[in-house]
C-alpha positions as CSV (number, residue, x, y, z in Angstrom):
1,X,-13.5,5.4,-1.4
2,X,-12.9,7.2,-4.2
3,X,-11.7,4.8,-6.4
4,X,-14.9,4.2,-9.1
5,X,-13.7,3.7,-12.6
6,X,-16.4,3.8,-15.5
7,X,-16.8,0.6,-17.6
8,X,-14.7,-1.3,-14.6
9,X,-16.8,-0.9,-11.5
10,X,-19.8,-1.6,-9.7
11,X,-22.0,0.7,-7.6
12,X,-22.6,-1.2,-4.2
13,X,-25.7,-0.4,-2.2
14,X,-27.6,-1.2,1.0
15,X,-31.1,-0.2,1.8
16,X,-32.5,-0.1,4.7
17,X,-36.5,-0.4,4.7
18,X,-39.3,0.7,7.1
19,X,-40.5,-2.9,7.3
20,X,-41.0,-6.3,6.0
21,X,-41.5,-6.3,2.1
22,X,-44.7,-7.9,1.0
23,X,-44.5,-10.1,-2.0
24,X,-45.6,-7.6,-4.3
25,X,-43.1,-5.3,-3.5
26,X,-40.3,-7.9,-4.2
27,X,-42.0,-9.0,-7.3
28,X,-41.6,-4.8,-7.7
29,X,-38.4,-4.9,-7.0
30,X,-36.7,-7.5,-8.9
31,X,-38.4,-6.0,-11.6
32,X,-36.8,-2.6,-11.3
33,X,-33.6,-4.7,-11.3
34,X,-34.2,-6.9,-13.9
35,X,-35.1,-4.1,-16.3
36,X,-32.0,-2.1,-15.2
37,X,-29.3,-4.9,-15.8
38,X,-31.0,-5.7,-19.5
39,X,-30.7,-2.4,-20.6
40,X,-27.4,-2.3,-19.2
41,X,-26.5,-5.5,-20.8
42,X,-28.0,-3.4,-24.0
43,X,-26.5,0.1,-23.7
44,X,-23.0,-0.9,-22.0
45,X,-22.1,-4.8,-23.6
46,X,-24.1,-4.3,-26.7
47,X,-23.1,-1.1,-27.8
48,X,-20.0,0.0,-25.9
49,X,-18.3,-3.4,-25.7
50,X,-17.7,-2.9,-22.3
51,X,-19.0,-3.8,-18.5
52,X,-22.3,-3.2,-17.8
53,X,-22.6,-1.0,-14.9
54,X,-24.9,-2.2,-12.3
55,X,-26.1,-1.5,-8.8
56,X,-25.3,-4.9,-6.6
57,X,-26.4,-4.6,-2.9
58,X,-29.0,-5.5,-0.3
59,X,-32.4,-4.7,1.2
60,X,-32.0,-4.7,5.0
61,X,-34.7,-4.2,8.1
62,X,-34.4,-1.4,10.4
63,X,-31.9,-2.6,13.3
64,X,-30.0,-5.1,11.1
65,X,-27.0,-3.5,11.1
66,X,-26.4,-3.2,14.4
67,X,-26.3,-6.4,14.4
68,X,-23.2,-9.1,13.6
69,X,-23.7,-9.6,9.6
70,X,-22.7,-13.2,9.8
71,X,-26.0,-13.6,11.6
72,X,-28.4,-11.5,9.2
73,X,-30.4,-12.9,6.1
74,X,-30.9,-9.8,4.3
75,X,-34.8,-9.2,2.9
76,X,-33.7,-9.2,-0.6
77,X,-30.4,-8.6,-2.8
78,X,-29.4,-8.5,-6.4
79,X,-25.8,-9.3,-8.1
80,X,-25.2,-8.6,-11.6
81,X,-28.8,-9.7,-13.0
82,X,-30.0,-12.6,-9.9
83,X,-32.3,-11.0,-7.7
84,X,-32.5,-13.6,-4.4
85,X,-35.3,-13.3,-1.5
86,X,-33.9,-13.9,1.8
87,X,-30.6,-15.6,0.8
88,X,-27.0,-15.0,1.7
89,X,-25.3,-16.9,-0.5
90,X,-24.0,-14.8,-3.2
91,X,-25.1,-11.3,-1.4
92,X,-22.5,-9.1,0.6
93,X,-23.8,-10.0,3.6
94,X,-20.5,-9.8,5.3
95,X,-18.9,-7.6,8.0
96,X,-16.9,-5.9,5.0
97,X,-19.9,-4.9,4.0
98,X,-20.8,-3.3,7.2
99,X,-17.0,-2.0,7.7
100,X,-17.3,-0.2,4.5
101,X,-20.8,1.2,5.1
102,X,-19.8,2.6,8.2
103,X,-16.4,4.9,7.6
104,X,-16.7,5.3,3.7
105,X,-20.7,5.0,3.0
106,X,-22.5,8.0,1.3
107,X,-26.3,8.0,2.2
108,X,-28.4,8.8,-1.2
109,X,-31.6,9.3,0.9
110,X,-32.1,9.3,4.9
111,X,-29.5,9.8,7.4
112,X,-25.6,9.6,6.9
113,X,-24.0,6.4,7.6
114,X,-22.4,8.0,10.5
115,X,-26.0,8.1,12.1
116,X,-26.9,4.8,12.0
117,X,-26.1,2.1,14.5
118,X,-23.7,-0.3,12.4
119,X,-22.0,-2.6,14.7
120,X,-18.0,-3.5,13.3
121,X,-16.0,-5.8,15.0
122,X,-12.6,-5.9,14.5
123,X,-11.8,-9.4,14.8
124,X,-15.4,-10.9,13.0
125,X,-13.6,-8.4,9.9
126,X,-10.3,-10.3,10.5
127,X,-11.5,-13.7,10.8
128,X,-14.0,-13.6,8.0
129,X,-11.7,-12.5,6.0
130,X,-9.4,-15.0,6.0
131,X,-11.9,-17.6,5.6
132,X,-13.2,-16.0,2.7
133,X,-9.5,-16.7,1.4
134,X,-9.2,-19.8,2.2
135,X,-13.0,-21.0,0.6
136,X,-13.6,-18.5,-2.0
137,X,-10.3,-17.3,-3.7
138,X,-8.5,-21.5,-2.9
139,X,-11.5,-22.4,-5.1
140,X,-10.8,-19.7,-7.7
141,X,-7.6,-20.5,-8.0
142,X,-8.1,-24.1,-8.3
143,X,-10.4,-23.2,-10.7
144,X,-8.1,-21.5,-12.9
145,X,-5.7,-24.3,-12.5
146,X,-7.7,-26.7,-14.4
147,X,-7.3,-27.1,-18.2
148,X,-10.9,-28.5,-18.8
149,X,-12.5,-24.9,-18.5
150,X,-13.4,-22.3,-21.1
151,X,-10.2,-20.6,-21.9
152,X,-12.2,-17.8,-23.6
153,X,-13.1,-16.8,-20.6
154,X,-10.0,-17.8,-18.2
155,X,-7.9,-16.1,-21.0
156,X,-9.3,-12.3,-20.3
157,X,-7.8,-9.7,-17.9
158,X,-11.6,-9.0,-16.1
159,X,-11.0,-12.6,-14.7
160,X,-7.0,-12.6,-13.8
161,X,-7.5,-8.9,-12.6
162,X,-10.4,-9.5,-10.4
163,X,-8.0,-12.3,-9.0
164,X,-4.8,-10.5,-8.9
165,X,-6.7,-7.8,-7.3
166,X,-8.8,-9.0,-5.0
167,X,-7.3,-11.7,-2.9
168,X,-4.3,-9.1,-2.3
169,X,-7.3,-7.0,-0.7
170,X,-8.0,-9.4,1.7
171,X,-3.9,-10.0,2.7
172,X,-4.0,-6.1,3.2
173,X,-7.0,-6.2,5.8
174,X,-5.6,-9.4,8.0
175,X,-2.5,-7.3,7.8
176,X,-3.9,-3.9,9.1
177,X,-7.4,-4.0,9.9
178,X,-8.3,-1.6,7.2
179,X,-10.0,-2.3,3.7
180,X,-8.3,-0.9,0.5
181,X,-9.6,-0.3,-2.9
182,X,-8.2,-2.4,-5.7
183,X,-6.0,-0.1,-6.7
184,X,-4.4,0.5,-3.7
185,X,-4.3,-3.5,-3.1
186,X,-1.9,-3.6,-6.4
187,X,-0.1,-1.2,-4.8
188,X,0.3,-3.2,-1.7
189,X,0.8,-6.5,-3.6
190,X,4.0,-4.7,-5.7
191,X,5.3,-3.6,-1.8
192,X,4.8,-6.9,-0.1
193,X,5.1,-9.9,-2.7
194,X,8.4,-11.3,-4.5
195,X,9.2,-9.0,-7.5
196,X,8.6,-12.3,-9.9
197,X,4.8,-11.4,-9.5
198,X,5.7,-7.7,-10.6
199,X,4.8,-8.1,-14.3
200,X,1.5,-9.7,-13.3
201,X,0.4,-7.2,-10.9
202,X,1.2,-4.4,-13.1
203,X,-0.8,-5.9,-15.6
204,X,-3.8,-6.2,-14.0
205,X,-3.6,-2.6,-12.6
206,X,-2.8,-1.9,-16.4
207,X,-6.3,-3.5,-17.1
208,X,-8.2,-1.7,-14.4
209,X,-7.0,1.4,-15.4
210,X,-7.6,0.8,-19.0
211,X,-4.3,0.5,-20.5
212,X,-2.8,-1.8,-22.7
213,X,-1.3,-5.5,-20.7
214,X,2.2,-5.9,-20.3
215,X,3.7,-6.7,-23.5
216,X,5.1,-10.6,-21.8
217,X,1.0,-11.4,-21.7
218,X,0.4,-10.0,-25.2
219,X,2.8,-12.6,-26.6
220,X,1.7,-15.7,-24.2
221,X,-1.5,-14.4,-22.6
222,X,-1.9,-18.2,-21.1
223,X,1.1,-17.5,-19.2
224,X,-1.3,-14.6,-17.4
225,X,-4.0,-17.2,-16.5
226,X,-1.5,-19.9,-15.0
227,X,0.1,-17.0,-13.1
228,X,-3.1,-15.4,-12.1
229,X,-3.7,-18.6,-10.1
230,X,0.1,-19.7,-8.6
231,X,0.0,-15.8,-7.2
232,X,-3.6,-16.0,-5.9
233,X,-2.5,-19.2,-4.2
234,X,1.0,-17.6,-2.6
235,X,-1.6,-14.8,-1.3
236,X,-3.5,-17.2,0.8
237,X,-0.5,-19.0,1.9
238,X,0.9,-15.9,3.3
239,X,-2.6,-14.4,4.7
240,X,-2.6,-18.2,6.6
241,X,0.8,-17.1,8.1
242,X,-0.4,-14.3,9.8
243,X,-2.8,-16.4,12.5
């Protein structure tokens, strides 16, 4: 979608296999991706203080995808260093997933995305994705409410950005059917939201395009983390208006 920023993004995948994978082949293949993410964890955190870049995505069987995602267990997936067998939880098993795939994939080897059989469905798209507001991002944000966890980590602009970001993406496609990158979410947000959340949202498109934060959050960076979450939570509540 051209929106890949070094040191901020992931590269997303799906693979589509000939066949089953025997165990050897997954004991293969979460070593590839074990292997990759510790030397990313060496060359990228260790020595360039910065995100690791690393390939998160799925192993599929031939026919899956013209199938409804919600009903698929993929053959194997791996997310920033967990490499699961025939799980969904935590794997973009999802029709955003397949919506993406389908109108903005780039095939690396075998036949363009346009070739393939991937079955999207409007109103799955629309209806996951509100759900995925209302169970994912409610819990992040009550989450981020809570003063018990590590502030270390609540504190930094990867977690209020991905938040700020993200569940903005999700309002944009229950509001047109269409996915956005996070960039173009912020810009959304800034269109659509009360200008009090202005200063947030600029600061965590300030953070993914690796400038410095808003100079309010350099003073009281707190106040970013309790804001992160009271925005998150005004993005569900209006996402929930549009049933």
């Amino acid at each position: 979608m051209g929106a890949f920023r070094e040191g901020r993004s992931d590269v997303d995948f799906v693979a589509l296999v000939s066949g089953e994978l025997s165990r050897a082949d997954l004991t293969r293949l979460g070593a590839v991706h074990a292997g990759r993410w510790a030397s990313a964890l060496v060359r990228d955190v260790g020595l360039r203080r910065r995100w690791p870049l690393v390939a998160n995505g799925i192993y599929l069987r031939p026919g899956d995808l013209a199938k409804s995602p919600l009903g698929v267990t993929p053959l194997a997936g791996h997310v920033s260093g967990r490499f699961r067998i025939a799980e969904r939880t935590g794997l973009d098993v999802n029709p955003i997933t397949w919506y993406v795939l389908a109108r903005h994939g780039i095939a690396v080897r075998g036949p363009a995305p346009r070739q393939l059989q991937i079955r999207t469905d409007p109103a799955e798209l629309r209806a996951w994705t509100l759900g995925n507001l209302n169970s994912y991002w409610w819990r992040w944000a009550q989450r981020t409410r809570r003063s018990g966890l590590n502030r270390a980590t609540m504190l930094g602009r990867r977690y209020t950005s991905a938040g700020v970001l993200g569940a903005p993406r999700l309002h944009y496609t229950i509001a047109t059917g269409e996915i956005a990158t996070k960039e173009a979410a912020g810009a959304y947000a800034l269109d659509v939201f009360d200008p009090r959340w202005r200063p947030l949202i600029e600061d965590a498109l300030a953070w993914w395009r690796k400038a410095p934060p808003r100079r309010a959050y350099r003073v009281r960076p707190i106040a970013r983390w309790q804001a992160a979450a009271e925005f998150v939570s005004c993005v569900i509540d209006s996402g929930n208006a549009m049933r």
